[in-house]
N, CA, C and O atoms as a Maestro MAE file, in Angstrom:
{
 s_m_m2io_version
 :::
 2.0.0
}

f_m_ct {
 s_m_title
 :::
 protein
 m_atom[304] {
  # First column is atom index #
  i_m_mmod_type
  r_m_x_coord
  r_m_y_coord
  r_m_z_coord
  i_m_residue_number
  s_m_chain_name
  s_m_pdb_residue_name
  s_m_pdb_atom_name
  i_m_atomic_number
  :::
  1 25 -1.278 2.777 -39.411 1 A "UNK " " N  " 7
  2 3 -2.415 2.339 -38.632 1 A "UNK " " CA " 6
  3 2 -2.498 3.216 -37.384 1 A "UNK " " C  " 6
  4 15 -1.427 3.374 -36.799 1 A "UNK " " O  " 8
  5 25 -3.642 3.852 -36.839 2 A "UNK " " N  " 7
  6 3 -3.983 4.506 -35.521 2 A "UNK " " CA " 6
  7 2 -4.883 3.567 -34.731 2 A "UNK " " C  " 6
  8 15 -5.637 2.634 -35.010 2 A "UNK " " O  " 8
  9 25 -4.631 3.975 -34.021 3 A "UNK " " N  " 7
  10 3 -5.375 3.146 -32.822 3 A "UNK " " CA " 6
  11 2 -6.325 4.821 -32.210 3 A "UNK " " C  " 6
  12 15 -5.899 5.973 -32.124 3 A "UNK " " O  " 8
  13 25 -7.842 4.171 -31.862 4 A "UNK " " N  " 7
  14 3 -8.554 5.470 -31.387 4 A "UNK " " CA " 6
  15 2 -8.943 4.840 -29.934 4 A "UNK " " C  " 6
  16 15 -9.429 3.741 -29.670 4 A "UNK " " O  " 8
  17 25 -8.613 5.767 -29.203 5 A "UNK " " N  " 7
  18 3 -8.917 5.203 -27.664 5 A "UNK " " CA " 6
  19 2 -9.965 6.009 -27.007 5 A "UNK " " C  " 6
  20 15 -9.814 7.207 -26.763 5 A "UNK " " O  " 8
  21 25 -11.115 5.281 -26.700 6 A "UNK " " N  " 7
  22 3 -11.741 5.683 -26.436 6 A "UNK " " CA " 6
  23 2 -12.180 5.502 -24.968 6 A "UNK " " C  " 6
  24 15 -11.362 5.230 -24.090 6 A "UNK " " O  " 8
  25 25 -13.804 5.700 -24.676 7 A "UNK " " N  " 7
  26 3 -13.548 5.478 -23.214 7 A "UNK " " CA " 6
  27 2 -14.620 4.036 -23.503 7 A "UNK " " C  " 6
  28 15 -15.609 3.725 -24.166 7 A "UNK " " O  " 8
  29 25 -13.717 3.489 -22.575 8 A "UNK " " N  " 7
  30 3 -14.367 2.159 -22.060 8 A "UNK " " CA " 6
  31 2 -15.209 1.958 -21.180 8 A "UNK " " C  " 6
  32 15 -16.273 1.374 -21.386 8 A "UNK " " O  " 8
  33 25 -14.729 2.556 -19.744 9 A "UNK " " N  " 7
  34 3 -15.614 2.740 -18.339 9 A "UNK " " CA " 6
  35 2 -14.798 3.739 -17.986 9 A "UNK " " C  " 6
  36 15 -13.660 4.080 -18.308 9 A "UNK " " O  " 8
  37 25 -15.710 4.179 -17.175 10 A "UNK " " N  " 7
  38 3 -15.610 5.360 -16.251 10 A "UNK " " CA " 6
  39 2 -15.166 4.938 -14.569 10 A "UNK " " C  " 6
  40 15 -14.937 5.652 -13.592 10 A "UNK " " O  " 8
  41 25 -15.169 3.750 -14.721 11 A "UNK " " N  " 7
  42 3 -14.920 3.055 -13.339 11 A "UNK " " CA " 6
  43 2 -14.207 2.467 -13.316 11 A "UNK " " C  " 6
  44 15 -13.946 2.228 -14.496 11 A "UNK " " O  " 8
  45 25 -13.263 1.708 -12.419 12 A "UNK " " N  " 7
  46 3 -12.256 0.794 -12.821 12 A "UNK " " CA " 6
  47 2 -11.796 0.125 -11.327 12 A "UNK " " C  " 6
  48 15 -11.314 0.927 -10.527 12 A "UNK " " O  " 8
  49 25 -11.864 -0.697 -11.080 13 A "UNK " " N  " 7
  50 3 -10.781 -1.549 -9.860 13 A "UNK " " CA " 6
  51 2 -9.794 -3.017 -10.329 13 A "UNK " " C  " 6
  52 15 -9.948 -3.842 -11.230 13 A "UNK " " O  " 8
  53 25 -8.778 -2.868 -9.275 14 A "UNK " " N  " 7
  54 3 -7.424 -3.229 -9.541 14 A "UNK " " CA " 6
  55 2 -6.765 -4.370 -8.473 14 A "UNK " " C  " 6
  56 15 -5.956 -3.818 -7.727 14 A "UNK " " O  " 8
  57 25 -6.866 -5.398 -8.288 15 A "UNK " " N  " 7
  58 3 -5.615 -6.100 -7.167 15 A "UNK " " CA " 6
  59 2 -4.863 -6.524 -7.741 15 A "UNK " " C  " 6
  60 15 -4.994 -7.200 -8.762 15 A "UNK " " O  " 8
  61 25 -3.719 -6.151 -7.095 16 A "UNK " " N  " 7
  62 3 -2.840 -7.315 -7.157 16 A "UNK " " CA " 6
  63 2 -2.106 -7.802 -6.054 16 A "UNK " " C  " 6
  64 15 -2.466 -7.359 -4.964 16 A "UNK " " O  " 8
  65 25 -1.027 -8.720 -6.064 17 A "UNK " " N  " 7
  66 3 -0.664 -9.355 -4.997 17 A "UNK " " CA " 6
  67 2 0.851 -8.768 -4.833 17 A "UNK " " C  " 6
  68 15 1.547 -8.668 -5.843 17 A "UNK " " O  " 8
  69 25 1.357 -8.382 -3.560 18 A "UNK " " N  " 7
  70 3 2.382 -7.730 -3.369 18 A "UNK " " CA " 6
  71 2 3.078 -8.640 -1.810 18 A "UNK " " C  " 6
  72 15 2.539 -9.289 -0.913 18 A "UNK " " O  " 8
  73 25 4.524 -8.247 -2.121 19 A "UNK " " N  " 7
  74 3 5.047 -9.087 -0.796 19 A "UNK " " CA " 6
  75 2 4.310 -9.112 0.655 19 A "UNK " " C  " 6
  76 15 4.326 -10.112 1.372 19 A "UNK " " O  " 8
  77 25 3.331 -7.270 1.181 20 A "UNK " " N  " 7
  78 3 3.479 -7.293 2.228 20 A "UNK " " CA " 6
  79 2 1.855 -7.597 2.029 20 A "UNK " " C  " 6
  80 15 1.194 -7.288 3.021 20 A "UNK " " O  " 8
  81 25 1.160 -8.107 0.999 21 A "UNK " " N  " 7
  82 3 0.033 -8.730 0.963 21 A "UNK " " CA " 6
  83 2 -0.937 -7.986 -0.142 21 A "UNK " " C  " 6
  84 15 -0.439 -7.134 -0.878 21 A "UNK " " O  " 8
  85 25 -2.307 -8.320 -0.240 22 A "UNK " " N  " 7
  86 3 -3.643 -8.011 -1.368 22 A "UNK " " CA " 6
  87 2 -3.080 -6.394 -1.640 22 A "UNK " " C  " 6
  88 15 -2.436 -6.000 -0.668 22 A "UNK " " O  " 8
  89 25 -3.166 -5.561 -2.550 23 A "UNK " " N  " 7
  90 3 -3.484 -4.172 -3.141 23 A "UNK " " CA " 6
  91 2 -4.464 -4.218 -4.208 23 A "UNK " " C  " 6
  92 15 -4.597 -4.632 -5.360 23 A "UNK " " O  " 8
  93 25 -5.472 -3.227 -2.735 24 A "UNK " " N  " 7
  94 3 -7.054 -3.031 -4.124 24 A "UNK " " CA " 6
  95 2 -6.882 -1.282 -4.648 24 A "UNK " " C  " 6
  96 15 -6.225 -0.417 -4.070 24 A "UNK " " O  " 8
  97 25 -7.506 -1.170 -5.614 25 A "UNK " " N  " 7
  98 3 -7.015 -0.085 -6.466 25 A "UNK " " CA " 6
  99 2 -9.137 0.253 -6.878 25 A "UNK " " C  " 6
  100 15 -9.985 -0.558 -7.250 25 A "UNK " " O  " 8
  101 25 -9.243 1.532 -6.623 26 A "UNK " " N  " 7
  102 3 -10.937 1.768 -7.080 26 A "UNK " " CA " 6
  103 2 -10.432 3.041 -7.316 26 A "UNK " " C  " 6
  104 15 -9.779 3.756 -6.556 26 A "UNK " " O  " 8
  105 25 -10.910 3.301 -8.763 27 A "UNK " " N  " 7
  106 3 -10.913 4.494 -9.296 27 A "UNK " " CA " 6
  107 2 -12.206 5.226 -9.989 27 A "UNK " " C  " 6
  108 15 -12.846 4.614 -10.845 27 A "UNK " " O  " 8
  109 25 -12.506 6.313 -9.666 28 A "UNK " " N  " 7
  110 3 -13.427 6.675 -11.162 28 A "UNK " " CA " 6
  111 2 -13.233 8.228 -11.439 28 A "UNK " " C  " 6
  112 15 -13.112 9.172 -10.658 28 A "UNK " " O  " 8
  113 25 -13.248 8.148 -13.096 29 A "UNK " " N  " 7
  114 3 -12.948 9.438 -13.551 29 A "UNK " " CA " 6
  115 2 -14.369 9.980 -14.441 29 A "UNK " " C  " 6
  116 15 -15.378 9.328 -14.711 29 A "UNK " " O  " 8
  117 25 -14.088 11.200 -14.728 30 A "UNK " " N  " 7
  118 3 -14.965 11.368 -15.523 30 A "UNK " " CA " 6
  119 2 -14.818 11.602 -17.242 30 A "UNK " " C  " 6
  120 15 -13.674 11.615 -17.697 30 A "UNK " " O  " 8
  121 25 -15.921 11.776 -18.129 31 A "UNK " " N  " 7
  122 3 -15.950 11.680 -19.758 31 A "UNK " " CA " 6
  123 2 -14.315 12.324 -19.838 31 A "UNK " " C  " 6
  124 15 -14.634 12.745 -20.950 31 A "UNK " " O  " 8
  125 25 -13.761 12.501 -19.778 32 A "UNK " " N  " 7
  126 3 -12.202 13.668 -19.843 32 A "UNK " " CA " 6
  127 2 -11.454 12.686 -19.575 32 A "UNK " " C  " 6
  128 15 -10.580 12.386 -20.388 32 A "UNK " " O  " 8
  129 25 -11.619 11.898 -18.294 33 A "UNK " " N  " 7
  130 3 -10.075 10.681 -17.568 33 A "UNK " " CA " 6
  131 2 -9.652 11.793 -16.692 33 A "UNK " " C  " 6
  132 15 -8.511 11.620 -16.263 33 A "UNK " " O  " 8
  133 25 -10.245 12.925 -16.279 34 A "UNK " " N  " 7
  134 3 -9.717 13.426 -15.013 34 A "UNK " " CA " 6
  135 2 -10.460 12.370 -14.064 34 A "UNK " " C  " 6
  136 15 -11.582 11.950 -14.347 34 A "UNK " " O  " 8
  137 25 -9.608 11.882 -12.674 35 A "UNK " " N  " 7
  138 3 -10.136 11.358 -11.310 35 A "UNK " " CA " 6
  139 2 -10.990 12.298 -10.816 35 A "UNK " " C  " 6
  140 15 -10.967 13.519 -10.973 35 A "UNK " " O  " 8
  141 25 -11.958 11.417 -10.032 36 A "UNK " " N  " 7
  142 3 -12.581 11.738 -9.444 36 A "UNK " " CA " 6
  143 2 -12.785 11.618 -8.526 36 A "UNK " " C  " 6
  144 15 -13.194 12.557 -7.843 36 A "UNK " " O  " 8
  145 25 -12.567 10.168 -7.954 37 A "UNK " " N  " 7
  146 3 -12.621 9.242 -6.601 37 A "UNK " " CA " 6
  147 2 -11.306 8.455 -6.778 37 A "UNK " " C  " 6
  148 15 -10.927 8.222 -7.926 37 A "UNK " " O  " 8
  149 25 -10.553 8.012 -5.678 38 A "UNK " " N  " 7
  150 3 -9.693 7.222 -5.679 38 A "UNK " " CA " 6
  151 2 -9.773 6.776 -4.803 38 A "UNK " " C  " 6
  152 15 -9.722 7.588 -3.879 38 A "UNK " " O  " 8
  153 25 -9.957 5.215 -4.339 39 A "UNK " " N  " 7
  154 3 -9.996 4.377 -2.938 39 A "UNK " " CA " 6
  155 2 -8.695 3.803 -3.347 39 A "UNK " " C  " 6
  156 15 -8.302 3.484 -4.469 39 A "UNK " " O  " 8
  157 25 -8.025 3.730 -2.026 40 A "UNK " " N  " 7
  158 3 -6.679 2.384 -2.033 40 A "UNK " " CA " 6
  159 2 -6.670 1.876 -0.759 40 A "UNK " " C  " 6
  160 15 -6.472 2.635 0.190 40 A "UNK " " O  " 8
  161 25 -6.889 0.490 -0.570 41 A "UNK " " N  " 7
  162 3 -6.336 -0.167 0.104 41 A "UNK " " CA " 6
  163 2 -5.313 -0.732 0.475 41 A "UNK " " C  " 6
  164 15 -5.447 -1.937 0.262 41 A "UNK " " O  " 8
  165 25 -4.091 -0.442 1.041 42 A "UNK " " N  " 7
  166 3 -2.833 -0.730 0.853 42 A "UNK " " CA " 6
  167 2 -2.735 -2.194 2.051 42 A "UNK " " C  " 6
  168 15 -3.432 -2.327 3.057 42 A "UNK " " O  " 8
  169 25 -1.784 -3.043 1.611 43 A "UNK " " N  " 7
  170 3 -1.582 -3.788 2.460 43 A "UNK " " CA " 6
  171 2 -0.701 -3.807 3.969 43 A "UNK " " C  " 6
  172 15 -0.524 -4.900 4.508 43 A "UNK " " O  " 8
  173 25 -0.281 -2.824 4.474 44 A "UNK " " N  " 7
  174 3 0.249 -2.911 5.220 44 A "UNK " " CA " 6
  175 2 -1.301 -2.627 6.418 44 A "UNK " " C  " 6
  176 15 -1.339 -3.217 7.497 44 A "UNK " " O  " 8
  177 25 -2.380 -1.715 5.999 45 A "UNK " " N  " 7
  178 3 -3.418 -1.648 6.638 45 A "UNK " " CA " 6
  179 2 -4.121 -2.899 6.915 45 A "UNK " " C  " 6
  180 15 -4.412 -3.361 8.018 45 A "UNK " " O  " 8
  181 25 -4.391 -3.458 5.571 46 A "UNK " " N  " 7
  182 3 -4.818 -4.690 6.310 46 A "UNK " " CA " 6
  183 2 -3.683 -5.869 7.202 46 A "UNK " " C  " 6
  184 15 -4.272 -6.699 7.895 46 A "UNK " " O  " 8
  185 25 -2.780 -5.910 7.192 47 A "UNK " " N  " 7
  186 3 -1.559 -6.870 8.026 47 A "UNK " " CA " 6
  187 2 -0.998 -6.522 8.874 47 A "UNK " " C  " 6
  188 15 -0.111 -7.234 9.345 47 A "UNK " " O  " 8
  189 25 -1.439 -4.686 9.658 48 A "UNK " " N  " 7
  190 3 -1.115 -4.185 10.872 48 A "UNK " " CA " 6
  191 2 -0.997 -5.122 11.747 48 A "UNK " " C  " 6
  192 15 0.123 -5.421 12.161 48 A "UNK " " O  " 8
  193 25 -2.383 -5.907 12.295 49 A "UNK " " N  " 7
  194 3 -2.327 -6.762 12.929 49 A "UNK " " CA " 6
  195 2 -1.418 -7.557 13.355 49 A "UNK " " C  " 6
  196 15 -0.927 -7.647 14.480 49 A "UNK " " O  " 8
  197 25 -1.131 -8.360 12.040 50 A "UNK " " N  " 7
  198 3 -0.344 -9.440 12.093 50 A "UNK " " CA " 6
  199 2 1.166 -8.966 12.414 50 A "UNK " " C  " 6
  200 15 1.988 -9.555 13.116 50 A "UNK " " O  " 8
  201 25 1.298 -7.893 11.802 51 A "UNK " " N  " 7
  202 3 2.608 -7.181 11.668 51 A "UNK " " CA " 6
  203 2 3.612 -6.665 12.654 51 A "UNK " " C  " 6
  204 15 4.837 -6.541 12.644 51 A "UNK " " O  " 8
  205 25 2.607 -6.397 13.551 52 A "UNK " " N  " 7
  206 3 3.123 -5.717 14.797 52 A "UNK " " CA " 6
  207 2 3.641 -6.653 15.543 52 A "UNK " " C  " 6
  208 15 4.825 -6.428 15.793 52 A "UNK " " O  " 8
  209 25 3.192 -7.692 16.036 53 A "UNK " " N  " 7
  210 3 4.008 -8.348 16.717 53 A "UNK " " CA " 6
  211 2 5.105 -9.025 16.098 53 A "UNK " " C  " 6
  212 15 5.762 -9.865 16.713 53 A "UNK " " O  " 8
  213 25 5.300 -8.754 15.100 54 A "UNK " " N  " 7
  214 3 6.969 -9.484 14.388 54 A "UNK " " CA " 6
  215 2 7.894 -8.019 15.132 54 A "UNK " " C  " 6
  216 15 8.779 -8.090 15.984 54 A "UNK " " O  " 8
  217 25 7.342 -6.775 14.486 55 A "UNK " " N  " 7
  218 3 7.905 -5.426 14.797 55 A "UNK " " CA " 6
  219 2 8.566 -5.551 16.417 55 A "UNK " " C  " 6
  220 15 9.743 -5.362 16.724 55 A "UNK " " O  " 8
  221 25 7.702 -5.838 17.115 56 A "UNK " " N  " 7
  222 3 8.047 -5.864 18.586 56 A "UNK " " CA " 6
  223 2 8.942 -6.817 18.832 56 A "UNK " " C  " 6
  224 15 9.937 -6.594 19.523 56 A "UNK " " O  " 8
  225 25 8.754 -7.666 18.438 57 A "UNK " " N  " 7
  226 3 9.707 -9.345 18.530 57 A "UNK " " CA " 6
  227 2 11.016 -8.800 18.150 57 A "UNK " " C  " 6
  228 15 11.899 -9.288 18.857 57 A "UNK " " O  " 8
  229 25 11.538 -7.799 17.115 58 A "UNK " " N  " 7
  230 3 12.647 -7.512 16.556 58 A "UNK " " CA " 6
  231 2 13.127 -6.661 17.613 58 A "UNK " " C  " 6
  232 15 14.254 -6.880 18.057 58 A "UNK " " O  " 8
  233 25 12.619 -5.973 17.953 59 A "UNK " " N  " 7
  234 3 13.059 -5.004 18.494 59 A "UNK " " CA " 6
  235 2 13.423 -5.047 20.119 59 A "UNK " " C  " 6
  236 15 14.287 -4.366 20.671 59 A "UNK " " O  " 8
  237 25 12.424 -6.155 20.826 60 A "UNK " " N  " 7
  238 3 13.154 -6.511 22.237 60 A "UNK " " CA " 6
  239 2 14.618 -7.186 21.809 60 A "UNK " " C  " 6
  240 15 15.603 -7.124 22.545 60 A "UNK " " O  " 8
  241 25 14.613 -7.656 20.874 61 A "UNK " " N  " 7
  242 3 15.770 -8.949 20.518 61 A "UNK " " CA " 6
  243 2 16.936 -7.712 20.106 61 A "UNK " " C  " 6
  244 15 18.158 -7.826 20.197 61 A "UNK " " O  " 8
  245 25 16.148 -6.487 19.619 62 A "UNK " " N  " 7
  246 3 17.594 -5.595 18.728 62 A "UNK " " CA " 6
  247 2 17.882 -4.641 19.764 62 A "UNK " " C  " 6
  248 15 19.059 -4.303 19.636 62 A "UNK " " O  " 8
  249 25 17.156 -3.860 21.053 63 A "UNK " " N  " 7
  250 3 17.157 -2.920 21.077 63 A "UNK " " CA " 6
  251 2 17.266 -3.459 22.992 63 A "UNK " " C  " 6
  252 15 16.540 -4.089 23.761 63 A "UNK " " O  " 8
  253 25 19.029 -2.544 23.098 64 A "UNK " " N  " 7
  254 3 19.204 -2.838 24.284 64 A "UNK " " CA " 6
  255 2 19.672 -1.672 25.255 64 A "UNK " " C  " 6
  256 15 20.823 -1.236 25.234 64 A "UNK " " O  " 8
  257 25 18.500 -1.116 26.268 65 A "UNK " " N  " 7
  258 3 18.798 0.734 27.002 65 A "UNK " " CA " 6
  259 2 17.999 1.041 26.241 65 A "UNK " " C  " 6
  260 15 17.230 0.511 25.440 65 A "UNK " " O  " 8
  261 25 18.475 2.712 26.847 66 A "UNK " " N  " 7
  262 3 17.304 3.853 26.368 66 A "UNK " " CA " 6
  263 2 17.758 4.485 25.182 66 A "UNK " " C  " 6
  264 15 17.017 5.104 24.419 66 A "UNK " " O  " 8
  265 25 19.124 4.308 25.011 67 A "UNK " " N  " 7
  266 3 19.300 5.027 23.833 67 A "UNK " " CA " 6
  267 2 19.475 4.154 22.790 67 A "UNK " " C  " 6
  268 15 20.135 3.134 22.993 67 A "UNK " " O  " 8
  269 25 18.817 4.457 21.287 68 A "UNK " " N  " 7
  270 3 18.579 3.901 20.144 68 A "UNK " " CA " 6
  271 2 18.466 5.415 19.283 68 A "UNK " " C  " 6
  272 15 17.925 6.520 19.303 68 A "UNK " " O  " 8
  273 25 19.799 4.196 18.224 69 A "UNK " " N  " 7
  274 3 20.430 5.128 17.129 69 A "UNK " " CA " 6
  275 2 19.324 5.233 16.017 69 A "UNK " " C  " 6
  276 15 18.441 4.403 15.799 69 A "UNK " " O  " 8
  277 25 19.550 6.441 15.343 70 A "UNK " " N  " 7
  278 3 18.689 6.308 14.680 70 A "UNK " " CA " 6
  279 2 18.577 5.324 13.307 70 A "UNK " " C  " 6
  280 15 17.517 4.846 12.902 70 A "UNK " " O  " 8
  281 25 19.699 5.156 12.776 71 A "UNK " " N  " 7
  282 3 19.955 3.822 11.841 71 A "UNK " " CA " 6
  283 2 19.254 2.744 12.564 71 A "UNK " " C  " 6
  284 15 18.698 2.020 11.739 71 A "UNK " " O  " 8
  285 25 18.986 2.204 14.214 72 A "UNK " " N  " 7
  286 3 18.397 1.070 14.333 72 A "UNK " " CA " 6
  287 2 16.881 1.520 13.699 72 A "UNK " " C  " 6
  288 15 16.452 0.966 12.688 72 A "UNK " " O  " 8
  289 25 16.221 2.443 14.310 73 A "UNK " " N  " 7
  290 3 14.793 2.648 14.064 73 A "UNK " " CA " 6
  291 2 14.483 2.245 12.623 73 A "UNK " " C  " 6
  292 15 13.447 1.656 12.316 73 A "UNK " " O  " 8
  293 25 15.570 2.642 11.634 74 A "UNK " " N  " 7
  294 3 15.026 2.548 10.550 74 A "UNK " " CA " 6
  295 2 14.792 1.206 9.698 74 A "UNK " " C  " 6
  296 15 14.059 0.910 8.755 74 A "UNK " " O  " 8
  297 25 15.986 0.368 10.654 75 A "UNK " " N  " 7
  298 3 16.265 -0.932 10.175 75 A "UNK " " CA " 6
  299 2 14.718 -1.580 10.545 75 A "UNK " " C  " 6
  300 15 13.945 -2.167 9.787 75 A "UNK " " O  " 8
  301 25 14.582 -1.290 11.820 76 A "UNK " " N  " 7
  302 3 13.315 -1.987 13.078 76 A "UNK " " CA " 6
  303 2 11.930 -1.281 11.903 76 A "UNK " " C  " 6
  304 15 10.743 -1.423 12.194 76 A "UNK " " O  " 8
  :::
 }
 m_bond[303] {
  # First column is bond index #
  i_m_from
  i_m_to
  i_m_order
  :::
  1 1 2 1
  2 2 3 1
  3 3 4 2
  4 3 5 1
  5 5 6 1
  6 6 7 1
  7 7 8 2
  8 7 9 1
  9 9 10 1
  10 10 11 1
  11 11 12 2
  12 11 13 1
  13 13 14 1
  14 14 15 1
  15 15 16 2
  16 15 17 1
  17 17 18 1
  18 18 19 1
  19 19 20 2
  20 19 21 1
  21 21 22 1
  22 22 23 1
  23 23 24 2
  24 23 25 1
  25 25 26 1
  26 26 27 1
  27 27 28 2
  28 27 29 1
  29 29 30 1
  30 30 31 1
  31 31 32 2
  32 31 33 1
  33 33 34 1
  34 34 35 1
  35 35 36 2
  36 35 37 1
  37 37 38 1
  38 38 39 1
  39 39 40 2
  40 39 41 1
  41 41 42 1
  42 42 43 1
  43 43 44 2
  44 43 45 1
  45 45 46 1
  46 46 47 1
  47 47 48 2
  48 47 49 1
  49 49 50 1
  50 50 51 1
  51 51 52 2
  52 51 53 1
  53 53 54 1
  54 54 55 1
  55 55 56 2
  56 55 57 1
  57 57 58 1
  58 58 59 1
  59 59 60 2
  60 59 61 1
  61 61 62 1
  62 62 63 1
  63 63 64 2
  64 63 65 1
  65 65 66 1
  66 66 67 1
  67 67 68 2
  68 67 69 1
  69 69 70 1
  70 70 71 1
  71 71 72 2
  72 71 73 1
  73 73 74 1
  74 74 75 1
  75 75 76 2
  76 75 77 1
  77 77 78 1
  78 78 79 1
  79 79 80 2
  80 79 81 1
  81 81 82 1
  82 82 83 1
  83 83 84 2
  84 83 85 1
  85 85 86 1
  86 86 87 1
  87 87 88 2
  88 87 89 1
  89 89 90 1
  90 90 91 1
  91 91 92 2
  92 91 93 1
  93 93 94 1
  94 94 95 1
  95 95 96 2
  96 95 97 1
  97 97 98 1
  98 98 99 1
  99 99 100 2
  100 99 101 1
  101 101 102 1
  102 102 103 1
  103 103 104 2
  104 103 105 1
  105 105 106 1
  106 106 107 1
  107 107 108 2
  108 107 109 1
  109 109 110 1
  110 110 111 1
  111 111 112 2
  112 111 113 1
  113 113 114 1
  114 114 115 1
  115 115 116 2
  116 115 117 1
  117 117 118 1
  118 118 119 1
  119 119 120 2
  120 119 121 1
  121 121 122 1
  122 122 123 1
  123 123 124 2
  124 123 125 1
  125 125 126 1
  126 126 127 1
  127 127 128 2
  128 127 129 1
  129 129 130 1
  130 130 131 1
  131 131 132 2
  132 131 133 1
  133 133 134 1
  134 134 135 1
  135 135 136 2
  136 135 137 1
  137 137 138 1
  138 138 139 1
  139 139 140 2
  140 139 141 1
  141 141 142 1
  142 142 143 1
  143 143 144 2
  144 143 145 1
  145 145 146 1
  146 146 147 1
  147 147 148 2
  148 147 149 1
  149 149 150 1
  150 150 151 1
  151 151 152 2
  152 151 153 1
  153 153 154 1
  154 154 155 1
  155 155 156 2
  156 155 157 1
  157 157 158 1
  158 158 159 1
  159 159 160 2
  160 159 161 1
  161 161 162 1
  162 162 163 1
  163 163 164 2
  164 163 165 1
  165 165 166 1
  166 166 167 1
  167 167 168 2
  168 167 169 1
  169 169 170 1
  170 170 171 1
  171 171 172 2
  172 171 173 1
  173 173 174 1
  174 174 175 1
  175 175 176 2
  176 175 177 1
  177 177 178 1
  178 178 179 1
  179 179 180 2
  180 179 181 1
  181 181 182 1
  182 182 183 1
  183 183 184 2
  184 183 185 1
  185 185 186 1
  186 186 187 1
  187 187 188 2
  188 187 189 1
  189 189 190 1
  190 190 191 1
  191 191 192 2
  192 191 193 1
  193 193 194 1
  194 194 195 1
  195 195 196 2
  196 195 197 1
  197 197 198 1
  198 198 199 1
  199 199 200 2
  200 199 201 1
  201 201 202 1
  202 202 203 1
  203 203 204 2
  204 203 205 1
  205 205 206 1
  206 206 207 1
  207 207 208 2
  208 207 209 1
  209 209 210 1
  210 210 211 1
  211 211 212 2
  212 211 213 1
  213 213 214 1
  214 214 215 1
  215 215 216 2
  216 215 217 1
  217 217 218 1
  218 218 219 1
  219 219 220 2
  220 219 221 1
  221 221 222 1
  222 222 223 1
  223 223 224 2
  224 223 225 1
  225 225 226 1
  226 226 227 1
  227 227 228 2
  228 227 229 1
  229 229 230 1
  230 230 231 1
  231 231 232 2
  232 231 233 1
  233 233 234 1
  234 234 235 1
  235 235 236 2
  236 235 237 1
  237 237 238 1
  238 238 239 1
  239 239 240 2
  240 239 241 1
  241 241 242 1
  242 242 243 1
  243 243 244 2
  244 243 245 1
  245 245 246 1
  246 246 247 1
  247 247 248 2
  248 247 249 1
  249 249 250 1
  250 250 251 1
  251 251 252 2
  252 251 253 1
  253 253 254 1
  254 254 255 1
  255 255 256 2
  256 255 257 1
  257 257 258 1
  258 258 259 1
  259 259 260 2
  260 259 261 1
  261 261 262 1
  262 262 263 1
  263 263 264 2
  264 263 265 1
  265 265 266 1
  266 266 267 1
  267 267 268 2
  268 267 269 1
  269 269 270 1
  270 270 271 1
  271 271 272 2
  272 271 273 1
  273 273 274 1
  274 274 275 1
  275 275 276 2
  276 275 277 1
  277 277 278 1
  278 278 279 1
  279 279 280 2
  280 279 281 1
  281 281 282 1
  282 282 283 1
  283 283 284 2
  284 283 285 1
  285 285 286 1
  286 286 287 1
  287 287 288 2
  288 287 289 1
  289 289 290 1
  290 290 291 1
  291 291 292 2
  292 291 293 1
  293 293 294 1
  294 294 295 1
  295 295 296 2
  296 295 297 1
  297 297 298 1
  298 298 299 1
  299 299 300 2
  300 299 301 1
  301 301 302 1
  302 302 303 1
  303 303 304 2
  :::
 }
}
């Protein structure tokens, strides 16, 4: 048995739900399936907001003087 794959759409979008929140996915290719356009919305863009002040909160609480190792930054 073969399976013939053909084209369905030329367009396509995608979410799903991820720890640091929504991922939208917009694609379109052309007759071939080469891309053409690719939009992504990643979630850390949309939860900057919210995000930053946890970031800061950690970091008065972790980070004590001027000098900071670089292992903290990465943890922070």
């Amino acid at each position: 048995m073969r399976a013939d794959a053909g084209i369905n759409q030329l367009e396509g979008v995608g979410v799903s739900e991820a720890p640091r929140g929504t991922l939208f996915h917009h694609y379109q290719s052309d007759e071939n399936g080469l891309l053409q356009k690719v939009n992504l919305v990643i979630a850390t863009g949309q939860n900057n907001l919210a995000m930053n002040p946890t970031v800061a909160q950690i970091a008065r609480h972790s980070i004590h003087g001027s000098e900071i190792a670089e292992g903290m930054l990465n943890r922070i």
